[in-house]
C-alpha positions as CSV (number, residue, x, y, z in Angstrom):
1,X,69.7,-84.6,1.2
2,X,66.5,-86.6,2.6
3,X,63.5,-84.6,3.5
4,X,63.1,-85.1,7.6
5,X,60.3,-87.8,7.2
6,X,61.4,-89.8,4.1
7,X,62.3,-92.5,6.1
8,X,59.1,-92.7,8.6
9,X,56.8,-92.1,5.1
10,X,58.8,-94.7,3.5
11,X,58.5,-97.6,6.1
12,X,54.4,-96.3,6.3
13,X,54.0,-97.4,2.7
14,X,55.6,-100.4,3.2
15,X,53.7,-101.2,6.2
16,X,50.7,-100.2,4.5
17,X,51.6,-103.0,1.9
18,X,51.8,-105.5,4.5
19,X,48.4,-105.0,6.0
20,X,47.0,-105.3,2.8
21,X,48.8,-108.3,2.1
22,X,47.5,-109.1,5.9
23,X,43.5,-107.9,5.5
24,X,43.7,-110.0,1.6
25,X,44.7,-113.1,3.7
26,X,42.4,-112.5,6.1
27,X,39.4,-112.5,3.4
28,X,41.0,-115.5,1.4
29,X,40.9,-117.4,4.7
30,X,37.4,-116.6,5.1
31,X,36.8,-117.9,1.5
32,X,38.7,-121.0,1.4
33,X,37.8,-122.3,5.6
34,X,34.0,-121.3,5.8
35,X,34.3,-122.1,9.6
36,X,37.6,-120.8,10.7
37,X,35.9,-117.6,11.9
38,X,33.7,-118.8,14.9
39,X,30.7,-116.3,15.5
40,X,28.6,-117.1,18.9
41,X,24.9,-117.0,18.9
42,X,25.0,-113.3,20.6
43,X,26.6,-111.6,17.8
44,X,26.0,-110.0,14.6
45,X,27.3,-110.3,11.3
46,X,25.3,-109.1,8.4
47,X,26.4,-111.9,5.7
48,X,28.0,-114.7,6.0
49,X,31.7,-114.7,6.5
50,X,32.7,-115.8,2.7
51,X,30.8,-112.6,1.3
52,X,33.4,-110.7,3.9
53,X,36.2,-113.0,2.7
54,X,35.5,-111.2,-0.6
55,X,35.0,-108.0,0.8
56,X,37.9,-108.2,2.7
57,X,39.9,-109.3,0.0
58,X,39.1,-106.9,-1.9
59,X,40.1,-104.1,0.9
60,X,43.8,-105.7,1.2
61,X,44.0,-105.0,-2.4
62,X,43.3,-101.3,-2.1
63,X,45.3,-101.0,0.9
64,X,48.2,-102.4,-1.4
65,X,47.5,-99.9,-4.5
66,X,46.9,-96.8,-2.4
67,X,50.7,-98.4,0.3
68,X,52.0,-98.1,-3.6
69,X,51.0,-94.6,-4.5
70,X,52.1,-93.3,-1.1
71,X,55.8,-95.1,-1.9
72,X,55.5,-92.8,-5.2
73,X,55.3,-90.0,-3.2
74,X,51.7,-89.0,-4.6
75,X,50.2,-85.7,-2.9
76,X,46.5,-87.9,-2.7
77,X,47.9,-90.9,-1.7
78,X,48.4,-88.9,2.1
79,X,44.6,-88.3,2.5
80,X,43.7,-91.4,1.0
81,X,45.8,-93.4,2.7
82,X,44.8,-91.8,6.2
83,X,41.0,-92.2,5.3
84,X,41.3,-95.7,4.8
85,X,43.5,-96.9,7.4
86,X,41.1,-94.7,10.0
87,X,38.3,-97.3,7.9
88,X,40.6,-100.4,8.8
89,X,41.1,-99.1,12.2
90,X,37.6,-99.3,12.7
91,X,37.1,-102.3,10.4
92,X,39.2,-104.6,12.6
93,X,38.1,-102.9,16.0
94,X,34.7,-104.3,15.1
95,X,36.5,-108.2,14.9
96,X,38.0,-107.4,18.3
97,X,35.4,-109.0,20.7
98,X,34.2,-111.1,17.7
99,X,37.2,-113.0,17.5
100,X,39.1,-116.0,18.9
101,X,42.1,-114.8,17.9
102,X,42.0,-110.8,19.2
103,X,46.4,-110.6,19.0
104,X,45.8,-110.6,15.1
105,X,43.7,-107.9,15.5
106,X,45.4,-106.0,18.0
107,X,48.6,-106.3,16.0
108,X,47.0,-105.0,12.6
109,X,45.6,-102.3,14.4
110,X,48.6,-101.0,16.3
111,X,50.1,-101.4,12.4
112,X,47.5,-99.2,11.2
113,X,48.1,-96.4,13.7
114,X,51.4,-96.7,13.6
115,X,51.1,-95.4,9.7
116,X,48.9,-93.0,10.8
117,X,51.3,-91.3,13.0
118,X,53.3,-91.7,9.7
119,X,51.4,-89.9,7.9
120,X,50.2,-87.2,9.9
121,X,53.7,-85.9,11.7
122,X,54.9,-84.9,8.7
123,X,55.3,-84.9,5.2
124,X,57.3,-82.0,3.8
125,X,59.9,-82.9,1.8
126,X,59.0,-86.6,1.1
127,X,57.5,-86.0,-2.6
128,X,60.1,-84.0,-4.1
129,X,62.6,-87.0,-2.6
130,X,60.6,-89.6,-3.7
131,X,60.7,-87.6,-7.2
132,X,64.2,-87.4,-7.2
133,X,64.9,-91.0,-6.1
134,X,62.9,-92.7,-9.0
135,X,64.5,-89.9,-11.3
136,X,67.6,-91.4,-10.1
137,X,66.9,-95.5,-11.2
């Protein structure tokens, strides 16, 4: 029998792994197009916006590892997970008036809550079937 939650813990892992995939893109863009990300005059940006390709690449990747340790059904992986998408919360809320293109970063954020919600209604009952299922394969 599922644990009440499996399913909304399930599809917060896998949306995890999609804004990491999202946030890594987001970094390689700011690598590969030096321009693409169009700062005005009146704003601030501490380096310049290949160093945050980097470090923004390097964020979608642990956003990935830790969206693959929640799909394990690992006890840390919760508080981790939570942590960091309250970072990328943050992270991307500081892009919103900075950006041309403020839907992307609406649409990661509203991603990034909606794993929250994930995570915090519940999670009895999600590690021992998460146990069980890789058991199973």
């Amino acid at each position: 029998m599922k644990g009440p939650m499996t399913g909304w813990i399930t599809f917060a892992a896998v949306m995890l792994l999609v804004i990491g995939v999202l946030d890594f893109i987001e970094g390689l863009v700011g690598i590969v197009r030096n321009n693409y990300y169009v700062i005005h005059g009146d704003q601030l940006i501490v380096f310049d916006t290949t160093t945050w390709g980097w470090l923004t690449m390097l964020w979608g990747i642990v956003l990935v590892l830790a969206g693959m340790a929640l799909w394990s059904g690992a006890g840390w992986a919760r508080w981790f997970t939570i942590i960091i998408v309250c970072i990328n919360i943050v992270g991307q809320l500081s892009w919103l008036g900075a950006s041309a293109y403020p839907l992307w970063t609406l649409v990661i954020m509203t991603l990034n809550i909606i794993v929250l919600y994930a995570l915090c209604a519940r999670w009895e009952g999600f590690p021992e079937q998460a146990g069980r299922q890789s058991g199973a394969m």
